[in-house]
N, CA and C atoms as an extended XYZ file, in Angstrom:
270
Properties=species:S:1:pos:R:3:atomname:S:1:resname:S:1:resid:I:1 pbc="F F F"
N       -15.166        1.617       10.347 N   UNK     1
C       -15.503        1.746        8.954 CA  UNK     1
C       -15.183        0.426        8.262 C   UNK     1
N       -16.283        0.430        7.049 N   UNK     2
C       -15.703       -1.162        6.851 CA  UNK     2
C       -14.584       -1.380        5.858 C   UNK     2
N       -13.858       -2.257        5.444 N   UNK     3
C       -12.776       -2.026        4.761 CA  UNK     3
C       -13.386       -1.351        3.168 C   UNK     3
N       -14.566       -1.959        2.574 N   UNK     4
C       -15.055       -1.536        1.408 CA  UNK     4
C       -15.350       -0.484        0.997 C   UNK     4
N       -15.838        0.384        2.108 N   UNK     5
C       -16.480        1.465        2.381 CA  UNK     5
C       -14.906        2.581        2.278 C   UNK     5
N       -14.209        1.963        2.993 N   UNK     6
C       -12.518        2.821        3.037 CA  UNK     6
C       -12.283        3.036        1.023 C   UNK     6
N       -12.050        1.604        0.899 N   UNK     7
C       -11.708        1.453       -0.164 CA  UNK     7
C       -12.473        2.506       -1.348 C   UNK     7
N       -13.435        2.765       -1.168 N   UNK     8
C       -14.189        3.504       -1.646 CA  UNK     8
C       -13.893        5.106       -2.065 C   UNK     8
N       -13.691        5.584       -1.118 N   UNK     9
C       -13.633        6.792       -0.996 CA  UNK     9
C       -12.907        7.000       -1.835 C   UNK     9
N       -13.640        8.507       -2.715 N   UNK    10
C       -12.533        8.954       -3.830 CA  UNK    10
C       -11.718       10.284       -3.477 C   UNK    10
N       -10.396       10.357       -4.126 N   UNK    11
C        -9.560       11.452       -3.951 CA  UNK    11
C        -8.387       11.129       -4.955 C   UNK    11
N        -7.465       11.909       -4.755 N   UNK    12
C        -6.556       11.956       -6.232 CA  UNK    12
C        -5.186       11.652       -5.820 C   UNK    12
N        -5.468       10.377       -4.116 N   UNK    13
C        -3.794        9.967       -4.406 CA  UNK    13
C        -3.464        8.389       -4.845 C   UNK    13
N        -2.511        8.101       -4.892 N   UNK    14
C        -2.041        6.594       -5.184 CA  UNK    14
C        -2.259        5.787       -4.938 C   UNK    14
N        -3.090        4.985       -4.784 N   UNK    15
C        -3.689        3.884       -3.660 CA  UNK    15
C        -3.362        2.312       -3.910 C   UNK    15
N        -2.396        2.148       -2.624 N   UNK    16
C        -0.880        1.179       -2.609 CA  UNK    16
C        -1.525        0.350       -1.716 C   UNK    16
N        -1.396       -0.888       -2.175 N   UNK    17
C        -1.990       -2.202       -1.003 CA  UNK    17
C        -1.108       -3.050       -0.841 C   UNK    17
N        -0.083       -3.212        0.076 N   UNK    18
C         1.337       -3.774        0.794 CA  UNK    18
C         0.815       -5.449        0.250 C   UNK    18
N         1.883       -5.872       -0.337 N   UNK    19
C         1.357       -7.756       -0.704 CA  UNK    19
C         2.824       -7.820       -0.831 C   UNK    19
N         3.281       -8.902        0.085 N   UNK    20
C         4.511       -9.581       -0.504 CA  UNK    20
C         4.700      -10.667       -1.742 C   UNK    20
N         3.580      -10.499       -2.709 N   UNK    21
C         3.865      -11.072       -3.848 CA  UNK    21
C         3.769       -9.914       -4.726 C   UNK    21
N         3.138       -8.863       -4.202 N   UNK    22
C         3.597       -7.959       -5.876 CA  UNK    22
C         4.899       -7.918       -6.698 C   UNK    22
N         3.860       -7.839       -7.978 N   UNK    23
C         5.644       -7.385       -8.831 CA  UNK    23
C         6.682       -6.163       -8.511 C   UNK    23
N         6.253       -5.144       -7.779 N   UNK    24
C         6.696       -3.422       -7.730 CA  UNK    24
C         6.977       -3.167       -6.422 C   UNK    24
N         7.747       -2.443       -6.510 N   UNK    25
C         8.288       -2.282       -5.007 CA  UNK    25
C         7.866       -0.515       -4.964 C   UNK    25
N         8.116        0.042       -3.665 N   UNK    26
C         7.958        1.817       -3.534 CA  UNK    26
C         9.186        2.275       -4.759 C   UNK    26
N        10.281        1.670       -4.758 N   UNK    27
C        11.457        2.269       -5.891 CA  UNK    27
C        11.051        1.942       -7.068 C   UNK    27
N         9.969        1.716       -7.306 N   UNK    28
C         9.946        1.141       -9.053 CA  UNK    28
C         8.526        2.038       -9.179 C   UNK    28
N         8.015        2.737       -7.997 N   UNK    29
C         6.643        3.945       -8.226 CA  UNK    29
C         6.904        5.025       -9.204 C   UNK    29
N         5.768        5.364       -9.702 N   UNK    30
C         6.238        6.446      -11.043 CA  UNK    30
C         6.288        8.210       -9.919 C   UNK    30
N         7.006        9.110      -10.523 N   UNK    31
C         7.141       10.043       -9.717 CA  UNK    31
C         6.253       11.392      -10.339 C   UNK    31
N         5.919       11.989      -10.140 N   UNK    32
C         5.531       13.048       -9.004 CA  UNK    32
C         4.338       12.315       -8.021 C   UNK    32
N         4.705       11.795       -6.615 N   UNK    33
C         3.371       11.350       -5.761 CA  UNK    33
C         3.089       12.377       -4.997 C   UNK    33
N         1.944       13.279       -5.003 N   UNK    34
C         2.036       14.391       -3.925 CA  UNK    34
C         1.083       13.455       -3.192 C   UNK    34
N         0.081       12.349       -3.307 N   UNK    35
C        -0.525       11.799       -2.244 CA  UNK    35
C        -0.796       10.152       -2.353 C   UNK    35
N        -0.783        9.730       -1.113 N   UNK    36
C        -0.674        8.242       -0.991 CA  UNK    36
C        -2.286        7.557       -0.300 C   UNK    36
N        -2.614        6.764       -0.552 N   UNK    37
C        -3.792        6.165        0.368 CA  UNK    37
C        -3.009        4.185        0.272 C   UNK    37
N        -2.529        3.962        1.590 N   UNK    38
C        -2.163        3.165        1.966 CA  UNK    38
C        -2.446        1.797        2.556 C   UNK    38
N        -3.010        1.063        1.987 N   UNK    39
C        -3.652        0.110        2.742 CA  UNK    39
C        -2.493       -1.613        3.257 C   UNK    39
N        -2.929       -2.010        4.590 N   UNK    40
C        -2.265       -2.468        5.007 CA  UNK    40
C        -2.624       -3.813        5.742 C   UNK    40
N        -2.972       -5.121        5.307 N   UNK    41
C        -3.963       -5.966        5.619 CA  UNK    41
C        -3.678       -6.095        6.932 C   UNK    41
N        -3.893       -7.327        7.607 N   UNK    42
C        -4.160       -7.195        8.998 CA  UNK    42
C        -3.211       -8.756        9.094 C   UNK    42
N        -3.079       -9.107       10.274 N   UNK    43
C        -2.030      -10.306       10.840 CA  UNK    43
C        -2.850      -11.569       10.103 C   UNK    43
N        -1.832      -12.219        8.910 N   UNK    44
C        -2.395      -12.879        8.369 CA  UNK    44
C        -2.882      -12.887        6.951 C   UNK    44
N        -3.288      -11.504        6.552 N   UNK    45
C        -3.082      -11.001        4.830 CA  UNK    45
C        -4.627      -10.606        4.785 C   UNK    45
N        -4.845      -10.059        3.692 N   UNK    46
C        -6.100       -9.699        3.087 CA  UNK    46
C        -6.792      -11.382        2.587 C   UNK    46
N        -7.852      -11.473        2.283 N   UNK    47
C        -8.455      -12.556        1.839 CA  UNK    47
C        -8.284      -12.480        0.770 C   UNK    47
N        -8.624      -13.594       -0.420 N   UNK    48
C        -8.544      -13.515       -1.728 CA  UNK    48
C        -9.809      -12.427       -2.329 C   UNK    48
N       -10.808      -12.630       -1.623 N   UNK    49
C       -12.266      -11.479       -1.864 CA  UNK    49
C       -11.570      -10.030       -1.773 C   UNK    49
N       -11.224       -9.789       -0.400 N   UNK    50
C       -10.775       -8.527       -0.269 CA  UNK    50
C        -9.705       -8.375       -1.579 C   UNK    50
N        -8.824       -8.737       -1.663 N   UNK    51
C        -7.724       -8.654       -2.519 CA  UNK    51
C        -8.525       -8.541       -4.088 C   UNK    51
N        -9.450       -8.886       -4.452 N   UNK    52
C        -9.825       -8.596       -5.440 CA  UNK    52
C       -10.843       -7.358       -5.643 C   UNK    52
N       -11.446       -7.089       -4.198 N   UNK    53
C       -11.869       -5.730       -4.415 CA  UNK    53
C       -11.325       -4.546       -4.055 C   UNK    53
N        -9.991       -4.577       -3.589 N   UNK    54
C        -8.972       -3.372       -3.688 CA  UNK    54
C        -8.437       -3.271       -5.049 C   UNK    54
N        -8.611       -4.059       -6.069 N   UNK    55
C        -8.177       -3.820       -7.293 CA  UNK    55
C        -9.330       -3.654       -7.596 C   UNK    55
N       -10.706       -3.420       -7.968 N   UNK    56
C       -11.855       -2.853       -8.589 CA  UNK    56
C       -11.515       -1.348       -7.782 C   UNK    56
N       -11.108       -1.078       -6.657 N   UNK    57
C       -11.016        0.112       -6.154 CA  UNK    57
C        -9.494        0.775       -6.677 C   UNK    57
N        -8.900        0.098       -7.653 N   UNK    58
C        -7.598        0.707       -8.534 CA  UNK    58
C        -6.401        0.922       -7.506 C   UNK    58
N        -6.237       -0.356       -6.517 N   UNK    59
C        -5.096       -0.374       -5.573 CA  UNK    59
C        -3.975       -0.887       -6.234 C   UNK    59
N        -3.244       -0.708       -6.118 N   UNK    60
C        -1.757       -1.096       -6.646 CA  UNK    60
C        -1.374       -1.923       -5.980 C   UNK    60
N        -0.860       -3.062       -5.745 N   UNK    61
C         0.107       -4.430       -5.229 CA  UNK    61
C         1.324       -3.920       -5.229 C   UNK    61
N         1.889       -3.567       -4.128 N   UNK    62
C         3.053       -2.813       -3.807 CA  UNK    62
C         4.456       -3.608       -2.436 C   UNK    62
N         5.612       -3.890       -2.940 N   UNK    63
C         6.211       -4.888       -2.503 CA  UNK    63
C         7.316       -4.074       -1.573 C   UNK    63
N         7.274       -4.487       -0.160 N   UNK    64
C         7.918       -3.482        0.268 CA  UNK    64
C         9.500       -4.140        0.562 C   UNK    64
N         9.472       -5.444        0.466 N   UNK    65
C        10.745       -6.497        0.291 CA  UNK    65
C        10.416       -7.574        0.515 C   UNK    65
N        11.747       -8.569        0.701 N   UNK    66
C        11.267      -10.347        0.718 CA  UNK    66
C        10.835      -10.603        1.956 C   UNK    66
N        10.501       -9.785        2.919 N   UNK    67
C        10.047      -10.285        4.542 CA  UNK    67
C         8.787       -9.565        4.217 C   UNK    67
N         8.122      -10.598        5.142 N   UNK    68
C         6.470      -10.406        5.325 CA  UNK    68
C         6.628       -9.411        7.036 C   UNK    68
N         6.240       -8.257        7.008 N   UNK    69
C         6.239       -7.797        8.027 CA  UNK    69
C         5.214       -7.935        9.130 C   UNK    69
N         4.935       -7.897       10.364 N   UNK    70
C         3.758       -7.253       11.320 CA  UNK    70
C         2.954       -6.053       10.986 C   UNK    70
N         1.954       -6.362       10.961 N   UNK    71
C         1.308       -4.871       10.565 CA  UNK    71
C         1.934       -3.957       11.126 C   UNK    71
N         1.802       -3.310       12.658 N   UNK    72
C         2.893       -2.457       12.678 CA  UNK    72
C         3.788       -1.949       12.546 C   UNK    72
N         4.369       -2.994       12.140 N   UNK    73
C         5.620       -2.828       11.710 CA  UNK    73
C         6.228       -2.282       10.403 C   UNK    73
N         4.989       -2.809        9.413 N   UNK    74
C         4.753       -2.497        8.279 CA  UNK    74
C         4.350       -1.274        8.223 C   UNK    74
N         3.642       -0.491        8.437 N   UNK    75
C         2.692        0.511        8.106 CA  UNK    75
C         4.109        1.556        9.041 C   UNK    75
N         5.305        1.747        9.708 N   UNK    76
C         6.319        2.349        9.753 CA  UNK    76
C         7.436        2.181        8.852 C   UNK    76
N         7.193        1.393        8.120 N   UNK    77
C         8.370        0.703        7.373 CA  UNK    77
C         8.030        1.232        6.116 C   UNK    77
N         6.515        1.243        5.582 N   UNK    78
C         5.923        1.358        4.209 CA  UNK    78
C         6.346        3.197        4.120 C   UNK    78
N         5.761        3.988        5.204 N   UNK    79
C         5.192        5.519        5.324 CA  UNK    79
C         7.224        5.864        5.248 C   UNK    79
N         8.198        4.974        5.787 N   UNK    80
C         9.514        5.675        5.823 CA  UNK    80
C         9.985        5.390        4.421 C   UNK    80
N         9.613        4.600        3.782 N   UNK    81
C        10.491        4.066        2.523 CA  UNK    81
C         9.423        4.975        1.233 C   UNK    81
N         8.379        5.450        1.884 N   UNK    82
C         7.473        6.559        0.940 CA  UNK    82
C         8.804        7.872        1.302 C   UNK    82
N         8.797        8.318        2.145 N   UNK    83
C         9.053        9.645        2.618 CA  UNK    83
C        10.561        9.342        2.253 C   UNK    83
N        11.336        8.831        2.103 N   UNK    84
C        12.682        8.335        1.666 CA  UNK    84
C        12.554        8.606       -0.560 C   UNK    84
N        11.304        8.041       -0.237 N   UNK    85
C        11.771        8.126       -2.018 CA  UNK    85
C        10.842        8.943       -2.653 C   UNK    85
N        10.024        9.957       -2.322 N   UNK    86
C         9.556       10.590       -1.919 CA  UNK    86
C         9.266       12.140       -1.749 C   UNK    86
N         9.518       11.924       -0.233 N   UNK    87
C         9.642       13.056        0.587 CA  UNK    87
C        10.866       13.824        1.123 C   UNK    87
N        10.728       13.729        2.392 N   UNK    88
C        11.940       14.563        3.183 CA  UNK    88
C        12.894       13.783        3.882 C   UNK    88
N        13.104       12.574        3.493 N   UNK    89
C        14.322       11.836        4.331 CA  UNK    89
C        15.206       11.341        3.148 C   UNK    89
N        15.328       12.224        2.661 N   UNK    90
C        16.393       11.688        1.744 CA  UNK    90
C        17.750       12.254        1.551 C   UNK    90
């Protein structure tokens, strides 16, 4: 699927795009989140294009700390520090 096409799709949760320059971190998210749509660029970052059309698609710039993670690494790190502030690991 292509990333635009993702980006696209409508539904009624939060839609968080991991950037280590955002201003906001997951602890500074407003609360009640019953749903998340998570996006997570790839080794190397989103492009400046992409990055500007996840915000026409109303993505949030979301800071998950001062280390730039591995995607994998990230996308376990992002979903635990959701479910931590959150969910059920708290």
């Amino acid at each position: 699927m292509k990333l635009e096409d993702w980006c696209a799709e409508q539904d009624d949760a939060l839609k968080l795009n991991l950037h280590p320059r955002a201003k906001y971190s997951i602890n500074t998210l407003p609360e009640p989140i019953q749903k998340v749509r998570l996006l997570i660029g790839p080794e190397g970052g989103l492009s400046a294009e992409e990055i500007s059309m996840t915000e026409e698609h109303k993505f949030e710039e979301t800071l998950l700390g001062p280390r730039v993670l591995r995607t994998e690494t990230a996308a376990l790190t992002a979903i635990t520090a959701l479910q931590v502030r959150f969910g059920d690991l708290g």
